[in-house]
N, C-alpha and C positions, 0 to 999 in steps of 0.2 A: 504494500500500500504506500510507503513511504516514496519506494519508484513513480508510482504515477503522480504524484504532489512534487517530486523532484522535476520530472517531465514537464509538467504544467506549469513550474515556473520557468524553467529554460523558453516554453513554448510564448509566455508575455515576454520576457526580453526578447524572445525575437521578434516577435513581433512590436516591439516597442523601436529595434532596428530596424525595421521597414521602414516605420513610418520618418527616422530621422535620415535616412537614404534616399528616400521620397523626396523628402525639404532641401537634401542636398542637391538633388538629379545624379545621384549616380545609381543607374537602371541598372548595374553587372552587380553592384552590392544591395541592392534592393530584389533581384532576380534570387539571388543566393538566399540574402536572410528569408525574405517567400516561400523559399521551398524548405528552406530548416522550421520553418514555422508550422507548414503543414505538416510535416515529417513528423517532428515533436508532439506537435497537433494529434496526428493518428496516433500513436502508439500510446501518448497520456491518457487519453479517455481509453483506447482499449485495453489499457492495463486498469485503469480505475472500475470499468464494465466488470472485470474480471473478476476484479477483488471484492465488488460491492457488491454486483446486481447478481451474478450470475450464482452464487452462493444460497441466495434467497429465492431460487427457483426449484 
C-alpha cells in the first residue's frame, strides 16, 4: 500500500512538471514529464485497486 501512495506522489510532481514545461515551451521536457505522468499514473491507482478494492470482493 505504501507503493501506491509512493507512486501517487511521484505521479503530482510530475505532473506538476508538465505544467512548468508548458510555461517554459519546452514541448521535449513537457512530452517526457507527460508520459512519466501517465506511466506513474497507471500503475499508482492499479496498485492502490489492488491493495484496497480488490481484497473486498
Amino acid at each position: 500500500m505504501v507503493l501506491g501512495f509512493l507512486l501517487l506522489i511521484v505521479t503530482v510532481l510530475s505532473a506538476l512538471a508538465v505544467v512548468r514545461e508548458f510555461k517554459k515551451q519546452n514541448m521535449f521536457g513537457a512530452g517526457f514529464a507527460g508520459l512519466s505522468t501517465l506511466t506513474f499514473g497507471f500503475f499508482s491507482i492499479g496498485t492502490l485497486y489492488f491493495e484496497i478494492i480488490d481484497p473486498l470482493l
